[in-house]
N, C-alpha and C positions, 0 to 999 in steps of 0.2 A: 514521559509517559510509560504505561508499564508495559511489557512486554506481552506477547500474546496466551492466551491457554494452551494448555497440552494440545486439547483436540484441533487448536487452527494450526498449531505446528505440525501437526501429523498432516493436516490438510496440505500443507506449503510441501510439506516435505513428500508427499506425496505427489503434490502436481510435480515437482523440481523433479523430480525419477521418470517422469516423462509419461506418466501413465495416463492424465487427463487434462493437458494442456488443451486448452481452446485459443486460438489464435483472434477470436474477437466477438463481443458482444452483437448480436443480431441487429441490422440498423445504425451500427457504428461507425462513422468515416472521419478521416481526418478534416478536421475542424480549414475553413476558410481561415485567413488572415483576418481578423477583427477580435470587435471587445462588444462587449454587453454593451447595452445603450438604455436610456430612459428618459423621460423628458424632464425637466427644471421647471417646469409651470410654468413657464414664460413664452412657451412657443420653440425654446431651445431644444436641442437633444446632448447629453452630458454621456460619452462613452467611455467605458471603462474594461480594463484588462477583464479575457478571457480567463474563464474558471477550470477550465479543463489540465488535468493532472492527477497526481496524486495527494490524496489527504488520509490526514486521521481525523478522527470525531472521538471524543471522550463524551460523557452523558453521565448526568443527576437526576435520580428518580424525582418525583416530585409527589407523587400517587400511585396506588398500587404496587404490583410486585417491581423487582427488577429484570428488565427484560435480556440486560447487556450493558456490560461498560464502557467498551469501543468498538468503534467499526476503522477499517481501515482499508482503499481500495479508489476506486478512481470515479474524477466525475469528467466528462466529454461533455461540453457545451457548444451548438451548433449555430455558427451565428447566421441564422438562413431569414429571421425576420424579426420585427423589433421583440415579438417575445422569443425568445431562444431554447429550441426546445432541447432537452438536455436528460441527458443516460447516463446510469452508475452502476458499478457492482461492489458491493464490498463485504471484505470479512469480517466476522461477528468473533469476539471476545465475551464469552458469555458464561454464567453457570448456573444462570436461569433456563427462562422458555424459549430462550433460542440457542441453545448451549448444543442441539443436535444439528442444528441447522446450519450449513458451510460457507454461506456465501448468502447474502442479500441483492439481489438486481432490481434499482428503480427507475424511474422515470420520472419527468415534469417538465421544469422550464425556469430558466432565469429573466426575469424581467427589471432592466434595468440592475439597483442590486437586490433585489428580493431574488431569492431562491427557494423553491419548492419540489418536493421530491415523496413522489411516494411509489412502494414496493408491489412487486406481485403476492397475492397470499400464499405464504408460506406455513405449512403445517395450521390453516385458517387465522392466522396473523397479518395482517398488514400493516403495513409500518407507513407513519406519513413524517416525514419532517419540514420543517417551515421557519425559515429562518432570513438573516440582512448578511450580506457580506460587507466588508471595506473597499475604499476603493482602490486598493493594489488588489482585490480577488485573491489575498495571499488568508485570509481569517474569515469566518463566519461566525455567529452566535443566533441561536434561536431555539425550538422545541420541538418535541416529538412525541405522536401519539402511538399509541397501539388499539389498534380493533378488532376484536376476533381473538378466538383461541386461547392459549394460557394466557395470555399475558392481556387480554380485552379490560380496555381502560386505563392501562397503563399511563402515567404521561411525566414527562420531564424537560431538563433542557441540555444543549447542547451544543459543543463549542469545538467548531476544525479548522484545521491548517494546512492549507496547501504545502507539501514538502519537496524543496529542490531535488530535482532529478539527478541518483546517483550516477554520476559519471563524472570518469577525472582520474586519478592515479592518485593512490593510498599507500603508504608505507608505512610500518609498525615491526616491531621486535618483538618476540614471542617468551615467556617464562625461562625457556631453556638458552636462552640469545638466538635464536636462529631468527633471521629475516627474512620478511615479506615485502613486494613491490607488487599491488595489486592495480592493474588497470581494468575499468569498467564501463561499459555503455547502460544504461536505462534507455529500455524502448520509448517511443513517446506515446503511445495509446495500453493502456491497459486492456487485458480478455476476458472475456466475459466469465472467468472467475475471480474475479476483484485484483487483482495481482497486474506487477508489470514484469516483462522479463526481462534478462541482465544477462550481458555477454562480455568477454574479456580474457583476460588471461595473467600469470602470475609470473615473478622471477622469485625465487626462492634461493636462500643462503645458510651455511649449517649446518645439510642435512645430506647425509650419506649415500640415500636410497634417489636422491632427484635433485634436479634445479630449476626445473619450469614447469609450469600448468597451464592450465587450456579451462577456459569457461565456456562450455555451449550454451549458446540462449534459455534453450530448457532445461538448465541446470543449474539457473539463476533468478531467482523473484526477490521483489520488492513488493509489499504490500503497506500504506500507511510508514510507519518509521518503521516497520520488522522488515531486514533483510536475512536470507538466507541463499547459503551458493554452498557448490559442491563441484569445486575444482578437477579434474583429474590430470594427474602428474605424468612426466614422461616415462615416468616407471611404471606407468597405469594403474598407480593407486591413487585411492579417493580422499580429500581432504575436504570437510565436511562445513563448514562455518555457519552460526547462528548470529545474532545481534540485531541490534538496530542502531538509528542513526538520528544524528539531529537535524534538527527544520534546513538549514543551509547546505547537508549533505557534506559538510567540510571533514566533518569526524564518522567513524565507524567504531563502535563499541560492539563488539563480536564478545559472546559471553562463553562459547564454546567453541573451539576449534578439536577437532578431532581426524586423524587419519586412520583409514581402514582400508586392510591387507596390507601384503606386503614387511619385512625385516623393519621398515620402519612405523606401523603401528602403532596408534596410541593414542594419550588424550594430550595437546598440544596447550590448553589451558586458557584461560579469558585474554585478547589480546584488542589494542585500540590503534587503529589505523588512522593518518590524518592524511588531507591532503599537501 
């Protein structure tokens, strides 16, 4: 999947500087132990894995302008009655009528596996999507409308993937041979800026100026498959890291590493981490 626009990385990189972290969507709690449920038409009830995580959504116009290519950000399903009611927030990929707009927060309900989600208006937009998941809740496919505003009439369709939660220890060489040994937590609930945040810390090999880093949780987001972190070293300079990641979280493709300040400065260059 592609990576995100300038303006959602300004956004990410913006929240990671610690300027407007929210610690959680209004109404959000961590989910009970269960799974979606639905009946079989036979009087049975057939349950299936909780949706709650992180996903990406990619989208094909079908009609009208284009509103956005992907979203990326969290859905929390609540398994409190056989429909589930269920909150998301997520970032927009956009360079249409929603290409101003930072973040999407919806609402609906999983019922059985049908899921349904629709937004608050935004700049007079609302966004609905409607769509089946599988029954591992790891994939969805379905459609999405827009009403209201630039984009009023819109409609397409649209296909997400819940993506394994980064955490684990990563190791990767860098262009110049210096090494990295990155460990990471992923929060398990996302904030109500579509994002999850990421904590951990580094051992570093190589380099003159440092040998360990420090991740503080706000200095660390996952959004959909874009992560972004921003280490700081024992030497108290910043090492900045861009990339994303694939669906099982096993690999990290970081397309930019760069350190600022400090005798060791610079651009560190595209580097892939595995676990």
């Amino acid at each position: 999947m592609k990576e995100r626009s300038r303006s959602t990385w300004n956004v990410m990189c913006f929240l990671i500087f610690g300027a407007c972290l929210i610690t959680g969507i209004t109404g959000c709690t961590v989910n009970p132990t269960g799974s979606g449920s639905g009946s079989t038409g036979g009087g049975t009830t057939t349950t299936y894995p909780n949706s709650t995580g992180n996903w990406e959504m990619t989208a094909v116009a079908t009609k009208g302008t284009v509103p956005f290519n992907s979203l990326g950000g969290f859905i929390n399903e609540q398994a409190t009655a056989s429909a589930h009611p269920t909150t998301g927030t997520f970032m927009v990929q956009s360079s249409g009528c929603y290409s101003n707009i930072a973040n999407i927060p919806m609402q609906g309900v999983v019922q059985g596996l049908r899921l349904h989600l629709v937004s608050f208006p935004l700049e007079n937009q609302t966004l609905d999507i409607s769509g089946a998941k599988n029954d591992t809740s790891t994939q969805f496919t379905g459609s999405y409308t827009v009403t209201g505003g630039c984009a009023d009439g819109a409609t397409g369709t649209v296909t997400g993937t819940q993506y394994t939660a980064l955490t684990g220890t990563y190791t990767g060489t860098f262009t110049g041979a210096q090494t990295i040994s990155l460990v990471v937590t992923q929060f398990t609930l996302g904030t109500g800026d579509g994002i999850f945040l990421v904590s951990g810390s580094a051992r570093l090999g190589g380099f003159s100026c440092f040998t360990t880093a420090t991740l503080a949780s706000q200095n660390g987001a996952v959004s959909g498959n874009t992560v972004v972190l921003n280490l700081v070293t024992n030497d108290k300079e910043n090492i900045v890291m861009t990339g994303t990641f694939d669906v099982a979280a096993s690999k990290i493709s970081f397309t930019s590493a760069q350190v600022t300040g400090g005798s060791c400065a610079g651009n560190l260059g595209a580097v892939t981490l595995s676990k």
